[in-house]
MDTraj code that builds the backbone (N, CA, C; nanometers):
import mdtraj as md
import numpy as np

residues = "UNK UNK UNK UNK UNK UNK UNK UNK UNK UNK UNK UNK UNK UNK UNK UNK UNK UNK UNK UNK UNK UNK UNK UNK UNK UNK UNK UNK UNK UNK UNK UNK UNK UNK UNK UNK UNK UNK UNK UNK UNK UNK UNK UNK UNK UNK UNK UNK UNK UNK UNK UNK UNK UNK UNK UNK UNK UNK UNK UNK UNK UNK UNK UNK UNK UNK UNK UNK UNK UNK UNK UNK UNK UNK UNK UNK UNK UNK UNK UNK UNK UNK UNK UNK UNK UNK UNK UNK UNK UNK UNK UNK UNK UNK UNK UNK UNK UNK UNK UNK UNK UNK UNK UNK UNK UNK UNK UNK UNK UNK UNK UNK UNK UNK UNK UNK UNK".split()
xyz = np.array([
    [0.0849, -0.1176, 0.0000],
    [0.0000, 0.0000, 0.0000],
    [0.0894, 0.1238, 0.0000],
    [0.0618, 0.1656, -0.0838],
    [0.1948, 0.3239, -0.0788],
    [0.0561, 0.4222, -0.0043],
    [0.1775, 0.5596, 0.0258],
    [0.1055, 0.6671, 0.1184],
    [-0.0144, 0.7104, 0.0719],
    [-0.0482, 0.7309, -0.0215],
    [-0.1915, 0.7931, -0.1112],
    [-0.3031, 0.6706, -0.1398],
    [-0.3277, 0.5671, -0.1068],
    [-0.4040, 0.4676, -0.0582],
    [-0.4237, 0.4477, 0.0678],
    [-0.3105, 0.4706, 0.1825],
    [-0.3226, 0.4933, 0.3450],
    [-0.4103, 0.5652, 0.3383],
    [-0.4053, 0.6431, 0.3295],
    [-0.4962, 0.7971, 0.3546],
    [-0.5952, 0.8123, 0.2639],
    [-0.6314, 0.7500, 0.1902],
    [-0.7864, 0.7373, 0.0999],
    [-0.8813, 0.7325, 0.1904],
    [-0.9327, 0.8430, 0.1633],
    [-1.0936, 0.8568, 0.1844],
    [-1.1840, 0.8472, 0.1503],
    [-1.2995, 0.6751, 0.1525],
    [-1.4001, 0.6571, 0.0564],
    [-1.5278, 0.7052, 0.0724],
    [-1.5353, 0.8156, -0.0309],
    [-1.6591, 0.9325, 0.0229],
    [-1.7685, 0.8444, -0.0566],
    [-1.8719, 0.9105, 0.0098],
    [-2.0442, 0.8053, -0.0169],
    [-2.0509, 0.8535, -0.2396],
    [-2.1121, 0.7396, -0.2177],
    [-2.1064, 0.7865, -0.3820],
    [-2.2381, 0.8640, -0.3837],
    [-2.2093, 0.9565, -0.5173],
    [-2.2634, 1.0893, -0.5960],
    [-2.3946, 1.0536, -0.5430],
    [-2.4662, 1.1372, -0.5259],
    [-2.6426, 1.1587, -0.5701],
    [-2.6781, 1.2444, -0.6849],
    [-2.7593, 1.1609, -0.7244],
    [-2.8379, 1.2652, -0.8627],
    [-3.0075, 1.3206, -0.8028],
    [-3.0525, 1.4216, -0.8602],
    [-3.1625, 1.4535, -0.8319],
    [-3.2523, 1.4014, -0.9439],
    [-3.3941, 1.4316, -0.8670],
    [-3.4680, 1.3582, -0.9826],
    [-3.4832, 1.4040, -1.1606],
    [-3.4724, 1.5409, -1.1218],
    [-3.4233, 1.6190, -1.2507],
    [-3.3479, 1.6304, -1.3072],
    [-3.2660, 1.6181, -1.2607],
    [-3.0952, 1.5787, -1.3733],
    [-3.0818, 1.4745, -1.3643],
    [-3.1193, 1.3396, -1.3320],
    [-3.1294, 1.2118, -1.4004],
    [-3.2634, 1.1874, -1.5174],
    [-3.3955, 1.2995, -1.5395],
    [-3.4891, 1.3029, -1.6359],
    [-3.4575, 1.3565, -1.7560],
    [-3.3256, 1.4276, -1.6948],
    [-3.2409, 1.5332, -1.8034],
    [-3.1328, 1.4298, -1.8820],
    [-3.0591, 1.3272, -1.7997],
    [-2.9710, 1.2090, -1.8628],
    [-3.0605, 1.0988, -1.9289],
    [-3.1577, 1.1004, -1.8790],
    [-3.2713, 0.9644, -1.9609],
    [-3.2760, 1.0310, -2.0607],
    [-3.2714, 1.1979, -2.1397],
    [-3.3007, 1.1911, -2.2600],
    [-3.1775, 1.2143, -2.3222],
    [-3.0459, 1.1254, -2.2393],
    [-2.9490, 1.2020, -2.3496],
    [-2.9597, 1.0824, -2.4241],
    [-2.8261, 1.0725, -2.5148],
    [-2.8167, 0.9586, -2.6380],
    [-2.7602, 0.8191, -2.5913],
    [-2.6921, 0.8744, -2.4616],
    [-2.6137, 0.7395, -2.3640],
    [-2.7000, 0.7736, -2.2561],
    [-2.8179, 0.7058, -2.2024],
    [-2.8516, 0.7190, -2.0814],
    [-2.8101, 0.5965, -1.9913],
    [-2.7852, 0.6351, -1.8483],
    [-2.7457, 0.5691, -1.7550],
    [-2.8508, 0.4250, -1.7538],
    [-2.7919, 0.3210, -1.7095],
    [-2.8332, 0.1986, -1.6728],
    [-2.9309, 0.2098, -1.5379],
    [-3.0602, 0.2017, -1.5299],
    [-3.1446, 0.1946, -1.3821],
    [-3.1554, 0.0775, -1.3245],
    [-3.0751, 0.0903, -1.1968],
    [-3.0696, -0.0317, -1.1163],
    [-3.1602, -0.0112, -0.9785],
    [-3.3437, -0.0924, -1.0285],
    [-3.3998, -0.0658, -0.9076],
    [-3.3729, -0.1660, -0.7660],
    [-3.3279, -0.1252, -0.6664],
    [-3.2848, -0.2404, -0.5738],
    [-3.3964, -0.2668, -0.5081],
    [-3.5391, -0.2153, -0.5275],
    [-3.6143, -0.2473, -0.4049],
    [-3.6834, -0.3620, -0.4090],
    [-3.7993, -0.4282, -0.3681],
    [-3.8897, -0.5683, -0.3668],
    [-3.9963, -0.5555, -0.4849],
    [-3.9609, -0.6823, -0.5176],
    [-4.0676, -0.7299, -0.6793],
    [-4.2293, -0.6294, -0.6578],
    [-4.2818, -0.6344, -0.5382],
    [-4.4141, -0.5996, -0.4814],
    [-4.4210, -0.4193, -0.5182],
    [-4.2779, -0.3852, -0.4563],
    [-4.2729, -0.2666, -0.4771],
    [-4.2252, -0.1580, -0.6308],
    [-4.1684, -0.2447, -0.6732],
    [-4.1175, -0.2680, -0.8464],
    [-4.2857, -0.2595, -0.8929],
    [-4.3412, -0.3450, -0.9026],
    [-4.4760, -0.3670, -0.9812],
    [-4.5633, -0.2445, -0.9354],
    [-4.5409, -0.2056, -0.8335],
    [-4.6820, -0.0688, -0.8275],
    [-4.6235, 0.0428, -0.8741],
    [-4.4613, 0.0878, -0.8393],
    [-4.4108, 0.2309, -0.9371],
    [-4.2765, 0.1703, -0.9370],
    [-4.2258, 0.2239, -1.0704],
    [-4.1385, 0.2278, -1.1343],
    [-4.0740, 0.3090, -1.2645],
    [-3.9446, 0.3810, -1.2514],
    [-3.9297, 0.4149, -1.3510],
    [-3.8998, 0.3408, -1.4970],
    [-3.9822, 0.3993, -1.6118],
    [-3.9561, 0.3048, -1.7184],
    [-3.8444, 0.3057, -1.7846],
    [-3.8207, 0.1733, -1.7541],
    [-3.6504, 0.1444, -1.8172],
    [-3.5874, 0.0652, -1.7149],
    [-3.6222, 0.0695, -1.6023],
    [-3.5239, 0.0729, -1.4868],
    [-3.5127, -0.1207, -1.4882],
    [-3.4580, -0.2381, -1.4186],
    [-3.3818, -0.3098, -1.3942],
    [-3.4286, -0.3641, -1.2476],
    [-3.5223, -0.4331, -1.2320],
    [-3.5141, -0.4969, -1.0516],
    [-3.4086, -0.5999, -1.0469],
    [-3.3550, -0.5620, -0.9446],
    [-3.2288, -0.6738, -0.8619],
    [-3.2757, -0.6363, -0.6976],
    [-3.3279, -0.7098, -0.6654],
    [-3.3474, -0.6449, -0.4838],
    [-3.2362, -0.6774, -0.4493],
    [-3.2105, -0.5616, -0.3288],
    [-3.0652, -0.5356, -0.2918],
    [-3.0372, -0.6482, -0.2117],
    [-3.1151, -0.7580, -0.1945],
    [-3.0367, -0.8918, -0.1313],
    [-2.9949, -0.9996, -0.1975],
    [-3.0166, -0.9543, -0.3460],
    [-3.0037, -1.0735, -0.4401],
    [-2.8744, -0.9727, -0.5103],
    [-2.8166, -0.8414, -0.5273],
    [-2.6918, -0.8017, -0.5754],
    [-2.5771, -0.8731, -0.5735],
    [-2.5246, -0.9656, -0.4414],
    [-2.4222, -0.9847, -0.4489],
    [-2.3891, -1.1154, -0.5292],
    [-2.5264, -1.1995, -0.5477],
    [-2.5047, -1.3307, -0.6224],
    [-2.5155, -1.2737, -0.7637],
    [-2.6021, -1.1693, -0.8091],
    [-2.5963, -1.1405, -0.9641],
    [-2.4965, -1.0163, -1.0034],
    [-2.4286, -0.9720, -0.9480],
    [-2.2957, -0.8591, -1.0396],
    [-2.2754, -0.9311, -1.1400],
    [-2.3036, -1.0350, -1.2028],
    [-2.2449, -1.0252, -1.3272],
    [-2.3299, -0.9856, -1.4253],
    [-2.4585, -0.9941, -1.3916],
    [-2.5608, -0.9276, -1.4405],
    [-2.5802, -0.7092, -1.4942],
    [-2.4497, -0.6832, -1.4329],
    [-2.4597, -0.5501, -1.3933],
    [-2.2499, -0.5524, -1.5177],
    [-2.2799, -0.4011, -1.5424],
    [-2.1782, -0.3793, -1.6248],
    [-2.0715, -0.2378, -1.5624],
    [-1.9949, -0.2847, -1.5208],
    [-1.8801, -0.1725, -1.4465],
    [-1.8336, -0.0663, -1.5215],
    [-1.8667, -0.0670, -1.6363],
    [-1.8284, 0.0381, -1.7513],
    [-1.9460, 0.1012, -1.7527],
    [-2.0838, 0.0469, -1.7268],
    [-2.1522, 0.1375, -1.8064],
    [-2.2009, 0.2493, -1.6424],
    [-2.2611, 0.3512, -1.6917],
    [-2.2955, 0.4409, -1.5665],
    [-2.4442, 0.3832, -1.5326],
    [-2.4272, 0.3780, -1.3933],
    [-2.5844, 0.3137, -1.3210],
    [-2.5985, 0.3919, -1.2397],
    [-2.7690, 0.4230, -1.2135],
    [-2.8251, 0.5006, -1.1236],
    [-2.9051, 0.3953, -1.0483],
    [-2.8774, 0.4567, -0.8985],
    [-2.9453, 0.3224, -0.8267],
    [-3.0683, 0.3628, -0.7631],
    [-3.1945, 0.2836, -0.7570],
    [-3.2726, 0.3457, -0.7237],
    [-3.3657, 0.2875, -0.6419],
    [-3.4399, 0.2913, -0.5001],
    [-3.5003, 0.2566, -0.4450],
    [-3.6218, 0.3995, -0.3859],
    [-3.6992, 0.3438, -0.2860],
    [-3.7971, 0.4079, -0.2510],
    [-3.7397, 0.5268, -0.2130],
    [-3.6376, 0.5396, -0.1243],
    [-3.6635, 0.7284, -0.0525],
    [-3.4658, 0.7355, -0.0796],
    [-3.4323, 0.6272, -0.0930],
    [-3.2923, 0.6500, -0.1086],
    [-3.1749, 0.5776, -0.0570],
    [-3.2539, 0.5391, 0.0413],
    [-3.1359, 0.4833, 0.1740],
    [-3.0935, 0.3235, 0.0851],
    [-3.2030, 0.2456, 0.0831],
    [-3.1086, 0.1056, 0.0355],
    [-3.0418, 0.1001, -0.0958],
    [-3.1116, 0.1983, -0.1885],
    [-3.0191, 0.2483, -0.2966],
    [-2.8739, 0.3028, -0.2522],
    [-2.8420, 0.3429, -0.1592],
    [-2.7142, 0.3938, -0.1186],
    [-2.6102, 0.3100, -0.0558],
    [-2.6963, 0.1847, -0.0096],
    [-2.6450, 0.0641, 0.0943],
    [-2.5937, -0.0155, -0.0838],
    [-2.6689, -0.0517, -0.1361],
    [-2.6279, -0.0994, -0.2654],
    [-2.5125, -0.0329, -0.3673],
    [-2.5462, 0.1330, -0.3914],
    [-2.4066, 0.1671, -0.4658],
    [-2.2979, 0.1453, -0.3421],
    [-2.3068, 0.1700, -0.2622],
    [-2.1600, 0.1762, -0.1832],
    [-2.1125, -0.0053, -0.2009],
    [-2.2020, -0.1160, -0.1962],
    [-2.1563, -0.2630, -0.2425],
    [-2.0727, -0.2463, -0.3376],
    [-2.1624, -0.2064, -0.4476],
    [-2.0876, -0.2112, -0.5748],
    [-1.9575, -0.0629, -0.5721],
    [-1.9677, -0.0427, -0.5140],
    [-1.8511, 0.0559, -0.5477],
    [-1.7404, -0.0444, -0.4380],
    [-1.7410, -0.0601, -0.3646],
    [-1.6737, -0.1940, -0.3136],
    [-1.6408, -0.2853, -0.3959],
    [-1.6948, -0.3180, -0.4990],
    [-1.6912, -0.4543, -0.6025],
    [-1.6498, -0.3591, -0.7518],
    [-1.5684, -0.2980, -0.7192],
    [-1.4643, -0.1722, -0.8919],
    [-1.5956, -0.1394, -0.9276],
    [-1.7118, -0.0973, -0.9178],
    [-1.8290, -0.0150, -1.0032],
    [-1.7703, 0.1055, -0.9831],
    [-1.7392, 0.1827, -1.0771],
    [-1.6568, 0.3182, -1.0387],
    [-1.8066, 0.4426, -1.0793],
    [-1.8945, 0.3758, -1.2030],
    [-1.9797, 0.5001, -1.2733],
    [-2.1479, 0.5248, -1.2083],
    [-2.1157, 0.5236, -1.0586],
    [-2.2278, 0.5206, -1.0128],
    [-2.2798, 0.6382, -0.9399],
    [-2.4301, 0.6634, -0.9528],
    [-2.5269, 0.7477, -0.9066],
    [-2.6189, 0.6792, -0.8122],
    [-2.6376, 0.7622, -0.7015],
    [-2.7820, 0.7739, -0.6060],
    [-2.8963, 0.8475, -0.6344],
    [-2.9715, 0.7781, -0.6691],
    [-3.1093, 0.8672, -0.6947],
    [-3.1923, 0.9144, -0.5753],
    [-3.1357, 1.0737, -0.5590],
    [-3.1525, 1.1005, -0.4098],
    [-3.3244, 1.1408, -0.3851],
    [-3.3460, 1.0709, -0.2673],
    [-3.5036, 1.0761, -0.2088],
    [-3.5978, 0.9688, -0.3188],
    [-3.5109, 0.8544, -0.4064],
    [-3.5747, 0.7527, -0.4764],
    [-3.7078, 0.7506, -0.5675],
    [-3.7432, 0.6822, -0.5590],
    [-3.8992, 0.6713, -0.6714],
    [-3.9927, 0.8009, -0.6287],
    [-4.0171, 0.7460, -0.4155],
    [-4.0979, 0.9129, -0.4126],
    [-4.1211, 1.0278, -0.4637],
    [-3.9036, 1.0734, -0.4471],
    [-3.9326, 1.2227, -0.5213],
    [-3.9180, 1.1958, -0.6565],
    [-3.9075, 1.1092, -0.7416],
    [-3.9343, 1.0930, -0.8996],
    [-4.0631, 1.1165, -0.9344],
    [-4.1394, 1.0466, -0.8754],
    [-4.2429, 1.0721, -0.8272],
    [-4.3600, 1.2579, -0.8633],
    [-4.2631, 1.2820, -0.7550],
    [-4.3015, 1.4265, -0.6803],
    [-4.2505, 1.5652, -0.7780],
    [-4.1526, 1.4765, -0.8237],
    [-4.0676, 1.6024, -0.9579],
    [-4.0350, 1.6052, -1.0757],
    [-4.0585, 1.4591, -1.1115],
    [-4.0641, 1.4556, -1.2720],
    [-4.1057, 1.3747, -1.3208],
    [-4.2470, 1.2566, -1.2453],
    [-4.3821, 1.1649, -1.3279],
    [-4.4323, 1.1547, -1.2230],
    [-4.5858, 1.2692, -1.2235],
    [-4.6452, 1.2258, -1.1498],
    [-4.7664, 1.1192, -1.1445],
    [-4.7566, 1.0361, -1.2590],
    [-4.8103, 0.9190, -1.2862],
    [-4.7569, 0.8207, -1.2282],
    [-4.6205, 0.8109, -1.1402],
    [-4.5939, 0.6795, -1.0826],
    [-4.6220, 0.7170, -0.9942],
    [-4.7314, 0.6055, -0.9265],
    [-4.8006, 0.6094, -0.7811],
    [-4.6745, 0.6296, -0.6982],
    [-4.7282, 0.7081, -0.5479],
    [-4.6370, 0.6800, -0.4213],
    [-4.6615, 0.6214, -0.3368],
    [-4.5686, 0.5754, -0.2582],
    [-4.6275, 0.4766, -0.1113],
    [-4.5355, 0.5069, 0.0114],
])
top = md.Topology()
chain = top.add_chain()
for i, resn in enumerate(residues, 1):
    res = top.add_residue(resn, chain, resSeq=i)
    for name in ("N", "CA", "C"):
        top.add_atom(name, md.element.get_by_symbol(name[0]), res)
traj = md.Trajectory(xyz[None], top)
């Protein structure tokens, strides 16, 4: 371990808001949506496009998931989406986003057609 790995500090990975990830869904490369939450909760709202892996089944499927490409992780208000990028950023995922305050505020700020709970 040389001196500049001693002293690494692994800060929480990025958050995106719900609006500048509605703003990357329309670019030409949009980010990969990785929803971590439960099948039950997947089926009543979801963003379209997005990917269920519940965050207890991540560590058996990473191979399912691509380290190059950029993923936004996304659960209900935020928190197990954050328990999940920090896994994978543990496991070399270097291109990752938190979708901060989750489906709710997607929800609340840019479709208000996906139900909340």
């Amino acid at each position: 371990m040389n001196k500049v790995e001693k002293y690494k500090i692994n800060m929480p990975v990025q958050q995106i808001s719900p609006t500048d990830l509605n703003v990357k869904l329309q670019s030409d490369t949009p980010p990969f949506l990785l929803d971590v939450r439960e099948p039950y909760e997947f089926a009543y709202a979801r963003i379209a496009g997005s990917v269920l892996i519940p965050l207890h089944q991540i560590p058996e499927r990473l191979d399912e998931l691509d380290a190059e490409q950029d993923i936004v992780v996304i659960c209900h208000h935020g928190i197990r989406s954050q328990q999940a990028a920090s896994f994978l950023e543990h496991h070399s995922f270097r291109k990752l986003l938190n979708l901060q305050g989750g489906i709710d505020a997607w929800s609340c700020e840019c479709d208000a057609s996906v139900p909340r709970y």
